[in-house]
C-alpha positions in Angstrom: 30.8 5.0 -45.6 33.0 7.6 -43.9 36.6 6.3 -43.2 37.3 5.3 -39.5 39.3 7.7 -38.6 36.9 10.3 -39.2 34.5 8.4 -37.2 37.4 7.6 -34.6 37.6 11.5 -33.9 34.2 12.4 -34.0 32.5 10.3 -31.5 33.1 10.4 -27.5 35.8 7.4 -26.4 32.9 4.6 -25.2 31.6 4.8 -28.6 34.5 5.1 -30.3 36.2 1.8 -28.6 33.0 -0.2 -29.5 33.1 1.7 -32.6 36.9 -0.4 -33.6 34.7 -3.8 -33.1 32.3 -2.9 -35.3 34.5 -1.0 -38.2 36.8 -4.0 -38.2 34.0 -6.3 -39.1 32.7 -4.0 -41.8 36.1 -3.5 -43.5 36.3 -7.4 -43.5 32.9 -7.9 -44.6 33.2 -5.5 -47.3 37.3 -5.6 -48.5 37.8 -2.0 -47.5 41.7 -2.6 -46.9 42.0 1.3 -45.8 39.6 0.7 -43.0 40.9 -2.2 -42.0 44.5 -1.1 -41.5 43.2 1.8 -39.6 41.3 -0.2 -36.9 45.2 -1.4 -35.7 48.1 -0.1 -33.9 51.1 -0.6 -35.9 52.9 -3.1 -33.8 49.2 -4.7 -33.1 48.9 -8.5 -32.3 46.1 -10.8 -32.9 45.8 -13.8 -30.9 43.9 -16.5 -33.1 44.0 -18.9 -29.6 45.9 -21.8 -31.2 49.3 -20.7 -31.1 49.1 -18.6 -34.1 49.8 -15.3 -33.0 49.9 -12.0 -35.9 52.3 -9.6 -35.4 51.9 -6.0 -36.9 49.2 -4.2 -38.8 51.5 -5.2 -42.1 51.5 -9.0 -41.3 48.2 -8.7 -40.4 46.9 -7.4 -42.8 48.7 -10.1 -45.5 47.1 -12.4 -43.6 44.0 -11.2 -43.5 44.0 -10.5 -47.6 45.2 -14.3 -48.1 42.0 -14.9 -46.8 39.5 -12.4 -48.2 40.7 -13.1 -51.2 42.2 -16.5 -52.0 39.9 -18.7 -49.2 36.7 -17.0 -48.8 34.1 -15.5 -51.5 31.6 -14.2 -48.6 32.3 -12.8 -45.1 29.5 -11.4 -42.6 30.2 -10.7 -39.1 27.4 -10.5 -36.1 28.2 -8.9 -33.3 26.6 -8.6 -29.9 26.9 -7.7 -26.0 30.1 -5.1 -27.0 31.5 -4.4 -23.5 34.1 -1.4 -23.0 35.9 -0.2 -20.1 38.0 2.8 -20.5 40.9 4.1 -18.5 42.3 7.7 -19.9 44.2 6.6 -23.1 43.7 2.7 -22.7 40.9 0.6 -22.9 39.4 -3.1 -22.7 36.5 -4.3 -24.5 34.9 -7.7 -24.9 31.9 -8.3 -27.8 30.2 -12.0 -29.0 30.8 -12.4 -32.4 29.1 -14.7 -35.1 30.6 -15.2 -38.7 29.7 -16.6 -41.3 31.9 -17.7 -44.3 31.5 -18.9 -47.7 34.4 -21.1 -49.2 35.4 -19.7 -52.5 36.4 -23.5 -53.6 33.4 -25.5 -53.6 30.9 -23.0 -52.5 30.3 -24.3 -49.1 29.5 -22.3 -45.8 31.0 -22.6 -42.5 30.0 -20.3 -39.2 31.6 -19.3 -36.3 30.7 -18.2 -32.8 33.3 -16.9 -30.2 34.5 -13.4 -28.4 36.6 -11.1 -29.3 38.7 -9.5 -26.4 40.7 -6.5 -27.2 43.3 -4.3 -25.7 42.9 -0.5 -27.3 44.8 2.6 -27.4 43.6 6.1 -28.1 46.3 8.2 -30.3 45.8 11.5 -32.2 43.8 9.7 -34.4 41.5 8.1 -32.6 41.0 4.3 -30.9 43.1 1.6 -32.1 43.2 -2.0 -31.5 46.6 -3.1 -30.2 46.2 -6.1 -28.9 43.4 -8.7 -30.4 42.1 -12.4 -28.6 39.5 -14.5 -30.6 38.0 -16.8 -28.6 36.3 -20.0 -30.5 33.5 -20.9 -28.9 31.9 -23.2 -31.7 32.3 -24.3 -34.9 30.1 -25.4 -37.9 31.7 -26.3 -41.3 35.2 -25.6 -40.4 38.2 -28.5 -40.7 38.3 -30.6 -37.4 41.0 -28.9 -35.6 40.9 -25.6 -37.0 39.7 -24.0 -33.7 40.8 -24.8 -30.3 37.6 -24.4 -28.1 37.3 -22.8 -24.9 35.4 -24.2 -22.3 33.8 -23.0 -19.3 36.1 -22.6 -16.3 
């Protein structure tokens, strides 16, 4: 697979923007570190919606090995109805996500289902993510508690 910023520069700015929700899920899905890092602004943030809020591509990315490596043994990601509005240099974009997750202790499985809502930036080398929301919509397998749920206005 060719390295996200190649594909960042390539590819017209819609794609491109959906292009960081897809890229992020593949580099998680398949441990490609490199990727990862370069889906994310620098000084990024990534809302998890329950008070735990990541801040920076470093910290982030700590986090995001603790789990790859130490918690899970299997990532996918599904994703689905990827909306982007762009504005010049900035951009929003909403997509549905499903994931599914294999517990390296024990084996056992646990899904997912919420939205990701993302605030992007487009630099020299492309689209980045600054500013990440997950949104839990439902839960199967996790811990009680380990998702705050959003309901329906």
């Amino acid at each position: 697979m060719t390295g996200y910023s190649a594909i960042s520069r390539s590819i017209g700015p819609y794609r491109t923007g959906a292009a960081a929700h897809l890229l992020y899920c593949w580099a998680v899905d398949d441990l490609r570190l490199d990727d990862l890092a370069a889906v994310f602004t620098e000084d990024c943030t990534f809302d998890r919606d329950h008070g735990e809020v990541i801040q920076g591509r470093l910290a982030l990315i700590y986090f995001l090995i603790h789990r790859l490596l130490d918690i899970y043994s299997a990532i996918t990601h599904h994703l689905a109805n990827v909306w982007l509005d762009v504005d010049g240099d900035q951009a929003r974009s909403r997509s549905y996500v499903h994931a599914f997750h294999r517990f390296r202790v024990g084996g056992t499985v646990a899904e997912r289902w919420g939205t990701y809502e993302n605030d992007l930036v487009r630099s020299g080398e492309g689209w980045r993510i600054a500013h990440r929301r997950l949104r839990a919509h439902g839960t199967k397998g996790f811990p009680e508690g380990a998702f705050e749920f959003r309901e329906r206005a």
